[in-house]
N, C-alpha and C positions, 0 to 999 in steps of 0.2 A: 373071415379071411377074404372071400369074393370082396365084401363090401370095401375094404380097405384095396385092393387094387383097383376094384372101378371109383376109390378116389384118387388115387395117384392119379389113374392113367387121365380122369378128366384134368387134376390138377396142370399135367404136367400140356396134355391139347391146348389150354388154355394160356398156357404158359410161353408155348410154341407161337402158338398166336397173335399173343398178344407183341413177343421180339421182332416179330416180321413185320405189324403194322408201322405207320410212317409215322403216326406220333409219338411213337418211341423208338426214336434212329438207335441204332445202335454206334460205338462210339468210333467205330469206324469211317463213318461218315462225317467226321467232323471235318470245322470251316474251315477251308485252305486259309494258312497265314499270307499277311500282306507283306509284297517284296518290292520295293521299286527300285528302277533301274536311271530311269531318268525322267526328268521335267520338262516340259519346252512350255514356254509363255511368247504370246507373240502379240503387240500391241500393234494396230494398223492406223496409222495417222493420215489426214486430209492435204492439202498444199500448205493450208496456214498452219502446221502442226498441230490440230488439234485431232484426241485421239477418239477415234469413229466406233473401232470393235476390237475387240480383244478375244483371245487362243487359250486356253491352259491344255497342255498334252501330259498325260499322265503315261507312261511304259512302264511293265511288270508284271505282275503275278498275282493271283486273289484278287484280281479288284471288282469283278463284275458285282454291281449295285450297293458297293461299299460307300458310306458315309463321306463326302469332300468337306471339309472344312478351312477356314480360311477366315481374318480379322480385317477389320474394314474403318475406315474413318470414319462412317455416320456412327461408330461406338452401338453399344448395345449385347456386344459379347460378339461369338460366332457368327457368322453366316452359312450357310449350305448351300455349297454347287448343285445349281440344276435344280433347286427348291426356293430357296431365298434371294439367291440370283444367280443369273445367268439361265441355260440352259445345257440338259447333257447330252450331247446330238449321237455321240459310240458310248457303248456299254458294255466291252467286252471283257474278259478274265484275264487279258493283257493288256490291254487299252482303254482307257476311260476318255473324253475330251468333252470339254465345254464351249462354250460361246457366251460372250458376254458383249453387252454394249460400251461404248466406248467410258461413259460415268461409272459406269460397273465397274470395268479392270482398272479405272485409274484408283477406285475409293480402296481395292485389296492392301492391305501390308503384308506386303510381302516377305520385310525382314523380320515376322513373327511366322511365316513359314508357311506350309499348307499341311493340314492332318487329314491322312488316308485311314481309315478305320481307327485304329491305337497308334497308330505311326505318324511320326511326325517327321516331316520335311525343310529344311532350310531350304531356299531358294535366293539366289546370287544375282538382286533387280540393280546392282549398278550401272550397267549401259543403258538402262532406261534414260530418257530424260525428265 
């Protein structure tokens, strides 16, 4: 009878243990879902019209070090904000922002959208020229 509680009680120490360590989160901790609120893209052109640097502003929720993706004229599938191109200068849980050169923001398709983690974006590049 001892033996069988000094197995529980190790079982159950170990047990304890083992739900508190960080490599088994408990499922409370799980990853905020992505919300967005708004987009802002801003394209900065020279005297000749040509365009120099480019803006993407991301507003929301969940997004700190969430995945950007976005389609591009050089083809080849995806690209990745702030990996593949451009650069992500804020990294916040409600703000994400990039920086891109002026060949960068012009090659994006925009009217295939921007995807935030599983979330996908329509984006409205009419008044571009």
């Amino acid at each position: 009878m001892k033996r069988i509680r000094s197995f529980i009680s190790i079982t159950l120490a170990i047990a304890l243990l083992m739900s508190s360590c960080l490599g088994y989160p408990p499922l409370a901790q799980a990853e905020e879902q992505v919300k967005i609120t708004n987009v802002f893209v801003e394209r900065t052109d020279n005297e000749v019209l040509e365009t120099v640097k480019g803006v993407i502003e991301i507003d929301g929720s969940g997004l700190k070090d969430k995945m950007v993706r976005v389609r591009t004229t050089a083809g080849g599938g995806s690209k990745i904000l702030g990996a593949d191109l451009g650069r992500r200068v804020v990294n916040e849980d409600v703000f994400i922002k990039f920086e891109l050169t002026g060949p960068e923001i012009k090659s994006i398709l925009f009217t295939d959208g921007i995807t935030v983690g599983d979330l996908s974006i329509t984006v409205d590049d009419s008044n571009f020229p």
